[in-house]
C-alpha positions in Angstrom: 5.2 -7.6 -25.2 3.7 -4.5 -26.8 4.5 -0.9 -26.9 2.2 2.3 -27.5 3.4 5.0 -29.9 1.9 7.8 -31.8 0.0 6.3 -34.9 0.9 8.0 -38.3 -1.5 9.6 -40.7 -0.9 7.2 -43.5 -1.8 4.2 -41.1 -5.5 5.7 -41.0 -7.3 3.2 -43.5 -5.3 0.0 -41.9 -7.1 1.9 -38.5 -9.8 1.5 -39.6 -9.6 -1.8 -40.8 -8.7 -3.0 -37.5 -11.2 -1.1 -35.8 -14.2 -2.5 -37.6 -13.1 -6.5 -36.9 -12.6 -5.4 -33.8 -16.1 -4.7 -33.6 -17.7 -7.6 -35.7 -15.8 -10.2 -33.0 -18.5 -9.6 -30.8 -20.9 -10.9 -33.5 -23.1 -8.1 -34.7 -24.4 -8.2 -37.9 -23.8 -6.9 -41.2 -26.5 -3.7 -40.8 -25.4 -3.1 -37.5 -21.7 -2.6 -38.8 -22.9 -0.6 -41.6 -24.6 2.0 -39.8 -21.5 2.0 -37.5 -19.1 2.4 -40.5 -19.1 6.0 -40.5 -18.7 6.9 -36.8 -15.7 4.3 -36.5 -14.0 5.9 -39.6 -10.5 7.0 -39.1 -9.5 9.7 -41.5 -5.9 11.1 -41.5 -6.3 14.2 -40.5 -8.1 12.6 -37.1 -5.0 11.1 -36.3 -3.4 14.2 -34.2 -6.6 15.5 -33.7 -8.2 12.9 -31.5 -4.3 12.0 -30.2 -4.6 8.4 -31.8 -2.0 5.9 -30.7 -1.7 2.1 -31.2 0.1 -0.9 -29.7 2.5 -3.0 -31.8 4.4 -5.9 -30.9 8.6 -5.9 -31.7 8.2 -7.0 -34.8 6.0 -3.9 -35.7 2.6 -5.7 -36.2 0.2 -3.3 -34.7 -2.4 -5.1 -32.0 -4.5 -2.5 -31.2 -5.9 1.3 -31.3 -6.7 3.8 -28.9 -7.5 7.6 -29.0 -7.6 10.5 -26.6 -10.0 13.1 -27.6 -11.1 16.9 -26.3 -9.6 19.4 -24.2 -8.9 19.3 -20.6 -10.4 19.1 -17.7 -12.8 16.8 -19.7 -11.9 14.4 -22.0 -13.0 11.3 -23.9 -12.0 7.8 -24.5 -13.2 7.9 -28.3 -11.6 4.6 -29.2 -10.0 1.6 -27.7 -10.0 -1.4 -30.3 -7.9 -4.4 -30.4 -7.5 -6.9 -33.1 -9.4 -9.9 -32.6 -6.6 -12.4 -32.7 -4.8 -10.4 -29.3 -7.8 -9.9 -27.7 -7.1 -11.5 -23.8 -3.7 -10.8 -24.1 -3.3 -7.5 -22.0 -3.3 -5.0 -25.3 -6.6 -2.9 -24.1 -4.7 -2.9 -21.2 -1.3 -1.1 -22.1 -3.5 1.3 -24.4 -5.9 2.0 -21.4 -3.1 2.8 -18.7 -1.7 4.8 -22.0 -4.4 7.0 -22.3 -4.9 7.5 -18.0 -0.8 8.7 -18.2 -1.5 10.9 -21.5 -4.6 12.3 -19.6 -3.3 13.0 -16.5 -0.2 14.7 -18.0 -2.4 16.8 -19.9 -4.3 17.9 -17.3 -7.6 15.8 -17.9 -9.7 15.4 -14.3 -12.6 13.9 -15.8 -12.4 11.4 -18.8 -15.7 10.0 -20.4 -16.0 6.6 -21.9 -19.0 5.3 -23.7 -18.6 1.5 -23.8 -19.7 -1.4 -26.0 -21.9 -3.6 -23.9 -19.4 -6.3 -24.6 -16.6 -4.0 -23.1 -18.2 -3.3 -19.9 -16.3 -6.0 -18.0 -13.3 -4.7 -19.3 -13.9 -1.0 -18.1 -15.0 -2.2 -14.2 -11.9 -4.6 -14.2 -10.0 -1.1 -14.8 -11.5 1.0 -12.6 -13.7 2.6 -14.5 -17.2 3.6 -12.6 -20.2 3.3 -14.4 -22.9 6.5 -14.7 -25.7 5.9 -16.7 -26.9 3.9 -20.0 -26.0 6.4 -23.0 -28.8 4.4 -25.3 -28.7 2.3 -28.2 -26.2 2.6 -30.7 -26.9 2.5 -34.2 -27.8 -0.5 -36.2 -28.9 -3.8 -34.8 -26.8 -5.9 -32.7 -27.4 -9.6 -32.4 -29.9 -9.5 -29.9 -31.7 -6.0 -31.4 -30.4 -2.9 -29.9 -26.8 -1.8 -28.4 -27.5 0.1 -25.5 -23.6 1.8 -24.8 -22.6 2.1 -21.2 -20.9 5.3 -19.9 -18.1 5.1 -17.9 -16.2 7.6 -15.5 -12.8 7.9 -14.4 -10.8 10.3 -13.1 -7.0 10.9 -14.2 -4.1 10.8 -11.7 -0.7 11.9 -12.2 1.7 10.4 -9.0 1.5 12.1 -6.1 3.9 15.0 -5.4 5.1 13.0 -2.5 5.3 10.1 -4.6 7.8 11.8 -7.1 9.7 13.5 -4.1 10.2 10.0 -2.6 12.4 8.5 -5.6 12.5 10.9 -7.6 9.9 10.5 -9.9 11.4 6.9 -10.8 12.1 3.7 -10.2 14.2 2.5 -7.1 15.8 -0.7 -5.8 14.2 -2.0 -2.5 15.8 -3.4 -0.1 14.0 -5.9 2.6 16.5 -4.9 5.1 13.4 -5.5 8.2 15.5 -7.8 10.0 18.9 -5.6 10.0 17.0 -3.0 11.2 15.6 -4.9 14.1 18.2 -5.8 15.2 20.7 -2.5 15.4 18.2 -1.8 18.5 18.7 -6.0 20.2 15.0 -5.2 21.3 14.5 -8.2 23.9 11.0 -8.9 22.5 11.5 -9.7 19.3 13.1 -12.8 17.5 16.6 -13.4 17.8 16.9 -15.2 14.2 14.5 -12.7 13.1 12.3 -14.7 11.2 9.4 -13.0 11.0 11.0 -10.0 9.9 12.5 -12.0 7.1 8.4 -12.3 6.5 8.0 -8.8 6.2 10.5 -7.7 4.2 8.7 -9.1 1.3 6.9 -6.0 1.5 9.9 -4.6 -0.3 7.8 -5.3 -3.5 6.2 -1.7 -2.0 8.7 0.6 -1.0 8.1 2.9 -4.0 5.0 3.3 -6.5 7.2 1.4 -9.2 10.0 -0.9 -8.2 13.0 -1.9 -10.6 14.5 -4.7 -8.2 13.9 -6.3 -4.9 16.5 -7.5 -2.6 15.2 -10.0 -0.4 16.4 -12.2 2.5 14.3 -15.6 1.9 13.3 -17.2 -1.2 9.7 -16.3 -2.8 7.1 -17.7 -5.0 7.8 -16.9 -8.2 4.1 -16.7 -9.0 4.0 -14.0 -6.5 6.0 -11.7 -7.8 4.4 -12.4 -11.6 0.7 -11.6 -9.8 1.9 -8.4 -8.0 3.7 -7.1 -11.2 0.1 -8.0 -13.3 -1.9 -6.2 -10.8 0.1 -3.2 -10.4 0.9 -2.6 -14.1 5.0 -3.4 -13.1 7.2 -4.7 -15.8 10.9 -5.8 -16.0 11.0 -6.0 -12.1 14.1 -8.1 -10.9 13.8 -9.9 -7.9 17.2 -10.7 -6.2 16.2 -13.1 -2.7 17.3 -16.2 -1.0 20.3 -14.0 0.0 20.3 -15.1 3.8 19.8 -18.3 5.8 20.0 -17.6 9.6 21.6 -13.9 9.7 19.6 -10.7 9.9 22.1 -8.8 7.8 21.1 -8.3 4.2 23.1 -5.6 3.5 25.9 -7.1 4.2 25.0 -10.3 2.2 24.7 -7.7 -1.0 28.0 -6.2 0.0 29.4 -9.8 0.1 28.4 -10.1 -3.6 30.6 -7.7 -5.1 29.3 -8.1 -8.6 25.8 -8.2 -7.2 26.5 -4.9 -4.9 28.2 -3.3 -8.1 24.8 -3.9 -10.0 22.4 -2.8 -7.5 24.6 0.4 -6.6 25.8 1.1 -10.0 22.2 1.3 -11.6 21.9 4.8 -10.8 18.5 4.5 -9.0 17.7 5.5 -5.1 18.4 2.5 -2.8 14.9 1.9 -0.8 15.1 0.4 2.3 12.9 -0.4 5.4 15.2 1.3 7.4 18.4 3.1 8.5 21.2 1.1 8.9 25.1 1.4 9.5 25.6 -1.6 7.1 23.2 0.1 4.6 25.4 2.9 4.7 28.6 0.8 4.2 26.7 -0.3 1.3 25.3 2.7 -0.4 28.7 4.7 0.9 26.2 7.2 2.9 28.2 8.5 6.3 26.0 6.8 9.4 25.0 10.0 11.4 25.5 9.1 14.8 22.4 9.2 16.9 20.4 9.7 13.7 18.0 6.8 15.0 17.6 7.7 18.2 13.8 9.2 18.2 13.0 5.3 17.4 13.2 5.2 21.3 10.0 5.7 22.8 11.3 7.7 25.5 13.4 9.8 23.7 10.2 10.4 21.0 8.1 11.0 24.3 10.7 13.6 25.2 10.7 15.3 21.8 6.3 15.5 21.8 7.0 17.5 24.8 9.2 20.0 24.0 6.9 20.5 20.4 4.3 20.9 22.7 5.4 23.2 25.5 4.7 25.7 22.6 1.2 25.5 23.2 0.6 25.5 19.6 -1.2 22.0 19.4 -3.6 22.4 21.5 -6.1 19.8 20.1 -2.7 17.3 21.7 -2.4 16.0 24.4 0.7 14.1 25.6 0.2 10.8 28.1 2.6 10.9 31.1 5.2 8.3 30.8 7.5 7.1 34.0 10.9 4.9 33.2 11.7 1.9 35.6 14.7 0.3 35.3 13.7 -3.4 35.5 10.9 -5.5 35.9 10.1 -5.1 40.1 10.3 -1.5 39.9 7.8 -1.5 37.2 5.8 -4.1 39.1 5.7 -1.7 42.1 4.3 1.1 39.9 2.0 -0.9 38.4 1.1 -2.0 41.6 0.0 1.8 42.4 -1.6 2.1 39.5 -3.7 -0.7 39.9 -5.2 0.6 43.4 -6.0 3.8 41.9 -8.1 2.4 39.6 -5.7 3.7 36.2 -5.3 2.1 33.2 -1.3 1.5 32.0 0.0 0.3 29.0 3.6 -0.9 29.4 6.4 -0.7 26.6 9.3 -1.6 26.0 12.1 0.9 25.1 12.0 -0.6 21.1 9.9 -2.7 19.4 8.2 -2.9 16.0 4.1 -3.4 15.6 3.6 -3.4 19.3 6.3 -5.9 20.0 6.6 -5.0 23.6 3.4 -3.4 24.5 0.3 -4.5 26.5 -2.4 -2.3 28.1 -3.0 -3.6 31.5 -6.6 -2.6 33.1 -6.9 -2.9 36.5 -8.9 -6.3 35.5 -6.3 -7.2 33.9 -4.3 -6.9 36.4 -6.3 -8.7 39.1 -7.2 -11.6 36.8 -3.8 -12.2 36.2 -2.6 -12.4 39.9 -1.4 -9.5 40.5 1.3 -6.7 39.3 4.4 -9.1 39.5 2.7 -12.2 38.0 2.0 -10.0 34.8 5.5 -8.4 34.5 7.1 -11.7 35.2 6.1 -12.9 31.5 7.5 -9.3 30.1 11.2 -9.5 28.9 14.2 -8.1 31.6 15.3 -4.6 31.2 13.9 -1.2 31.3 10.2 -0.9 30.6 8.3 2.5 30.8 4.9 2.8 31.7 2.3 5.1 30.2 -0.7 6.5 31.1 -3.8 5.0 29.0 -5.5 7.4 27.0 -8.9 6.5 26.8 -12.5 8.0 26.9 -14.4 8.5 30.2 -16.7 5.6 28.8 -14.1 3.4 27.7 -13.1 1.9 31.3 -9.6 1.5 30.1 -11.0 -0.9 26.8 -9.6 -0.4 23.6 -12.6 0.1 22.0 -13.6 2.4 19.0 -17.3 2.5 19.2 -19.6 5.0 18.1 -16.3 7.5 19.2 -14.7 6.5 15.6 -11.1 5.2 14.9 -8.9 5.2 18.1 -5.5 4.6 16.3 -4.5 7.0 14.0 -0.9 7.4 12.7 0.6 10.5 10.6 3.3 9.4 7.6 6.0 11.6 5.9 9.3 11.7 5.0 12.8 13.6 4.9 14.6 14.2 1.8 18.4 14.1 1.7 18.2 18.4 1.7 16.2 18.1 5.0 12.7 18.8 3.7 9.5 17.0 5.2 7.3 16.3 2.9 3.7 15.4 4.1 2.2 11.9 2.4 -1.5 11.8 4.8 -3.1 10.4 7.6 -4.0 6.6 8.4 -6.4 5.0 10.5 -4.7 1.5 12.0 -6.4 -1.5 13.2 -4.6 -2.0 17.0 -6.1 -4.7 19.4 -4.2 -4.4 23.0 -1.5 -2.5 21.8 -0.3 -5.1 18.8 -0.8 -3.1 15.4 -2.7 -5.7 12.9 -3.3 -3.6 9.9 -4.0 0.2 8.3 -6.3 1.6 6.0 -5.4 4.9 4.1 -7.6 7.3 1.7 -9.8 10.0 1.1 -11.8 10.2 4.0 -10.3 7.6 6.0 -9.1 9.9 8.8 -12.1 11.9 10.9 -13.0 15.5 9.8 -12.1 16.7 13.1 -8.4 15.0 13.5 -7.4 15.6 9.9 -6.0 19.3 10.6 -4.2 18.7 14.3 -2.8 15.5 13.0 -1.3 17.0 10.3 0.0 19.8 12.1 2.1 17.9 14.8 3.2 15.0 12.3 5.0 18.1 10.1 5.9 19.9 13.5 8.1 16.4 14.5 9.2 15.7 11.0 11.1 19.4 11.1 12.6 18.6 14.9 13.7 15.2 13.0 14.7 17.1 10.0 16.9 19.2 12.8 18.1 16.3 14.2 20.1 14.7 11.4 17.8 12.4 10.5 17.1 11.4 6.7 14.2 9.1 5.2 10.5 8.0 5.7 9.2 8.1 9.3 5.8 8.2 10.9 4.4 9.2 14.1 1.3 7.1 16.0 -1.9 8.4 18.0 -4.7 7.0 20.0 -7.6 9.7 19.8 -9.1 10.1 23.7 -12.8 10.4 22.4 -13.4 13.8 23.3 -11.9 15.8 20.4 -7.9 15.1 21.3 -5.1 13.3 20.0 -2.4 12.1 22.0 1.0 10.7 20.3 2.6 7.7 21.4 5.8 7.2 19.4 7.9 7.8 16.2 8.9 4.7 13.8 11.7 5.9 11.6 11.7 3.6 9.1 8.8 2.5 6.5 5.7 1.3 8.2 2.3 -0.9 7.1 0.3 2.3 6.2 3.2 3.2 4.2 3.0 0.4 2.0 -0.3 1.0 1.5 0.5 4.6 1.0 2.6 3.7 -1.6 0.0 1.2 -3.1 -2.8 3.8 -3.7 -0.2 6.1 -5.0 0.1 3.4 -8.1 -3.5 2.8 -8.2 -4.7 6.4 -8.4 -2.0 6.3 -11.4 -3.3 3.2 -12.7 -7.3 3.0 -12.4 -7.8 6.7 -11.3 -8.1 8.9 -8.1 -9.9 7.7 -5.0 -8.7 4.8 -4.0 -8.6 3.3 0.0 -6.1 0.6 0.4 -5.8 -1.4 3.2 -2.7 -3.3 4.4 -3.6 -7.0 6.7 -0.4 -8.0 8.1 -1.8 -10.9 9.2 -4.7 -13.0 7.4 -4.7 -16.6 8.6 -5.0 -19.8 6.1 -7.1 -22.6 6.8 -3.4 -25.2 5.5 -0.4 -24.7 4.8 -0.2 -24.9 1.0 1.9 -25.5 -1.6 3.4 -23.3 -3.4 1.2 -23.7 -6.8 -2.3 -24.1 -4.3 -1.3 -20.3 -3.3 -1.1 -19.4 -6.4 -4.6 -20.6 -7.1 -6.0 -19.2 -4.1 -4.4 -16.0 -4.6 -6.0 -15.9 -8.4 -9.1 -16.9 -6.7 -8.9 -13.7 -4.4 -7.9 -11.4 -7.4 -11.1 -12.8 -9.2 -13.6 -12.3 -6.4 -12.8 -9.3 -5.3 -12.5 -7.8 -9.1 -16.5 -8.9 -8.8 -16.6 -7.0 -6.1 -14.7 -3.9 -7.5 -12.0 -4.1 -5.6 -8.6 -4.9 -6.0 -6.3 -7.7 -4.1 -2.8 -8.0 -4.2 -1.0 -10.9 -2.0 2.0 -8.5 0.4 3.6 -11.5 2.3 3.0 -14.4 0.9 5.8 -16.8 2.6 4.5 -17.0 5.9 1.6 -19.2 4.0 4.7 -22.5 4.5 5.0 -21.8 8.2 3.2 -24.2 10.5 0.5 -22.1 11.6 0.4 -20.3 7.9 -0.5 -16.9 7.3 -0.2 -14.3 4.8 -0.8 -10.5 4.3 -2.7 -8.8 2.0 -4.0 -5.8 0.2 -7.2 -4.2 -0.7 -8.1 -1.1 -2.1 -11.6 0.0 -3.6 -13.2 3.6 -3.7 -15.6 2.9 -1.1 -15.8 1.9 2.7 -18.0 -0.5 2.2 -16.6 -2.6 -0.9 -13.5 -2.2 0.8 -14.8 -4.0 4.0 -16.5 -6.4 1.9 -13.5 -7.6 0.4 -11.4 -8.4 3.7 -14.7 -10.2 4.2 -14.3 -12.0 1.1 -10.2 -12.4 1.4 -10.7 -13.4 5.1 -13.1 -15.9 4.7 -11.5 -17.9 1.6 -8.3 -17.8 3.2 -9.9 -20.0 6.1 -12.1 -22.0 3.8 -9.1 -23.8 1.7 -8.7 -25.9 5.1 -11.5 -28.0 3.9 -10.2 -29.4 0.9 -8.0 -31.5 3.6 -11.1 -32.3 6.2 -13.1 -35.2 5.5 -15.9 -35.3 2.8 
């Protein structure tokens, strides 16, 4: 392991030293290196001038060299040179993410490399774009002349939100999914709660920069060593395996006292999915009573109207909603529905991901046998019905088309004073009411929704600020093609888009600004594999998408040992269509490693 600090004037001629067998590794010849001699010269004096810094190893054996150079807004990599012997072992790395946090501190919104053609890989794999051929360097390489690449990338500190959320710092996360399910004993979802115990590995995002994950099931350990490599983490502790058949996890903490003692003792901001009274027992936070209750759809309903009945939203528009009180009552409304030739989606009073919902067309409802055959396979207890928001086109489909995204969602947060803090806009992949995935970034969110959506996201995250409530929350949409939004329910608790969220938050930091990210819950494998074969695949997907220029990083890897196996993922890139191309790629390899088990 290395570490960066400020290199010292009397170091310059060892600099130097390093700097030029740095350069002869790649095999250039003596003329070449001679003409280069005097523009790779490291004097004393340049050392606090061009903000020179290197990487040594404990021992104090310095790896590697890198300098930061010019004012801001535009500034230059001038050097980045690692010893021969470390080259491959992650130092131009640590000195590259250096110079992006020195930059970005400083102010820099524009930093300027001109790369050795030999370096080139190493730039992209960063996230560094390329511009333009500079020319030929002096001297004569190996194969005649060196024609240097320039790079672009643009400096990120962490997002204001970002900072607000922890802190600025680390945090332990807590995979509490299956706890917090459960508070609400939501018919539709499993009583053992095992695919919640799936999704809480997305603990590993519940802040830019985790120090410890807490974590129901056992996970790969690979995992957890590829997630920390791609997202620059170091001296992450993982804490899992806590439960075997019992949804409460903070509980199992608070049943290791010595482990409870570490985890609140730390003096770091406990992260978890959600609210819970056993959370609270654990982090000694009073449980506000009622501080959960705009999780009910109803009651979230309730609050859109009264924000609303302002009439200072008036690009939304709320969906009626009626409450029946079992499953024949709801059949007879649907019933009425159905003859009227309207569109319904039905809900349950909780549920996560669209556990609970289904949008019944009047096909639907036909094809199926009628109103009471297709309530009959819905869980007992109150359902409400909803009006389907749709376009006049649509004929009750969930469709995007040439209308743009349908499914929008708004994420933000309350801090522990009571202030909402705004973190953006998504655009989420929903087929028949089942949320599948979210992709969030500059531009992902259509010009004309970005301002309303905004609004009446900040507008509920006051009334929940009012209400008691404290901690991340998020409120959906469906867009009715014809300029409106219409919101269809609160989740107060962290969320897929806020994973990914929290994903390009680090990237941005990491790579530079721009970055879409999207979150797959649900990518289906071709086997179930052992554990070292998803390792392999996932280093596969890492490398292919890097040739790409985009980014992967494995988010659930343990539903890959279930029977049917499965994992979710994330993408980022800086563009739409790399992005896409990269689920392509992810998607399609995941399938293919079925065939190493078919015949030849």
């Amino acid at each position: 392991m290395v570490k960066v600090r400020a290199a010292r004037p009397a170091e310059a001629q060892d600099l130097t030293g390093l700097v030029m067998r740095s350069k002869a590794h790649w095999g250039y010849d003596a003329d070449f290196l001679a003409g280069c001699a005097e523009e790779l010269r490291i004097r004393a004096h340049d050392v606090p001038a061009r903000r020179i810094v290197v990487a040594e190893t404990e021992r104090g054996e310095v790896l590697g060299v890198a300098s930061l150079e010019g004012p801001p807004p535009l500034a230059v990599l001038g050097l980045l040179f690692v010893e021969p012997s470390a080259i491959g072992r992650g130092v131009g790395r640590v000195l590259y993410r250096d110079v992006l946090r020195r930059a970005a501190e400083l102010g820099v919104r524009r930093l300027v490399i001109d790369s050795d053609p030999h370096a080139t890989g190493f730039y992209r794999a960063m996230g560094a774009v390329a511009t333009a051929p500079v020319g030929p360097g002096a001297g004569t390489g190996p194969g005649g002349g060196s024609a240097l690449v320039r790079f672009e990338v643009a400096p990120a500190p962490l997002a204001d939100w970002a900072r607000a959320w922890t802190g600025g710092g680390r945090a332990v996360h807590l995979g509490n999914v299956g706890e917090f399910n459960a508070q609400f004993a939501d018919a539709t979802l499993d009583r053992e709660q095992r695919p919640a115990h799936h999704y809480a590995c997305l603990a590993a995002f519940y802040s830019p920069y985790p120090a410890a994950l807490v974590l129901p099931r056992a996970v790969p350990r690979g995992w957890t060593e590829l997630v920390c490599v791609q997202l620059g983490w170091t001296g992450v502790k993982v804490y899992d395996g806590l439960l075997d058949g019992d949804p409460g996890l903070s509980d199992a903490v608070r049943a290791r006292p010595a482990l409870a003692a570490l985890l609140t003792g730390a003096g770091l901001p406990l992260v978890p999915w959600g609210r819970t009274r056993p959370f609270g027992r654990l982090t000694d936070r009073p449980w506000r009573v009622g501080e959960l209750r705009y999780e009910s759809k109803s009651a979230a309903h309730g609050l859109f109207g009264r924000i609303l009945a302002d009439g200072g939203h008036p690009e939304v528009v709320l969906p009626r909603q009626w409450r029946a009180d079992g499953r024949w009552t709801a059949a007879r409304m649907l019933a009425a529905r159905t003859r009227a030739g309207e569109s319904t989606v039905v809900k349950s009073e909780h549920g996560v991901g669209g556990s609970g919902t289904t949008v019944l067309t009047p096909a639907r409802v036909r094809a199926a046998g009628g109103a009471r055959a297709v309530l009959r396979r819905l869980p007992r207890g109150p359902l409400l019905l909803e009006e389907y928001v749709g376009s006049p086109s649509d004929g009750g489909v969930e469709t995007a088309g040439s209308r743009g995204p349908r499914d929008l969602t708004y994420d933000g947060f309350v801090d522990e004073a009571g202030n909402v803090h705004e973190v953006g806009g998504a655009v989420m992949d929903v087929t028949d009411g089942c949320y599948r995935g979210a992709t969030v970034g500059p531009g992902v969110v259509p010009e004309w929704a970005g301002k309303p959506l905004l609004a009446f996201g900040a507008a509920v995250g006051r009334e929940l600020a009012d209400s008691g409530y404290r901690g991340w929350f998020d409120v959906d949409f469906v867009a009715d093609g014809q300029g409106r939004l219409a919101p269809t329910e609160t989740n107060l608790r962290l969320t897929g888009p806020s994973i990914a969220f929290m994903v390009a938050a680090r990237l941005d930091v990491l790579r530079g600004a721009g970055h879409l990210v999207r979150i797959a819950d649900r990518v289906e494998l071709g086997a179930r594999l052992p554990e070292a074969q998803l390792d392999e695949l996932c280093a596969a997907l890492v490398r292919g998408c890097a040739e790409l220029g985009a980014v992967f990083v494995p988010a659930i890897p343990t539903g890959a040992f279930e029977p049917a196996p499965w994992m979710g993922v994330l993408v980022a890139a800086r563009s739409r269509e790399v992005l896409d191309a990269a689920e392509v790629l992810v998607r399609a390899e995941a399938l293919a490693v079925g065939a190493m088990f078919g015949p030849p």
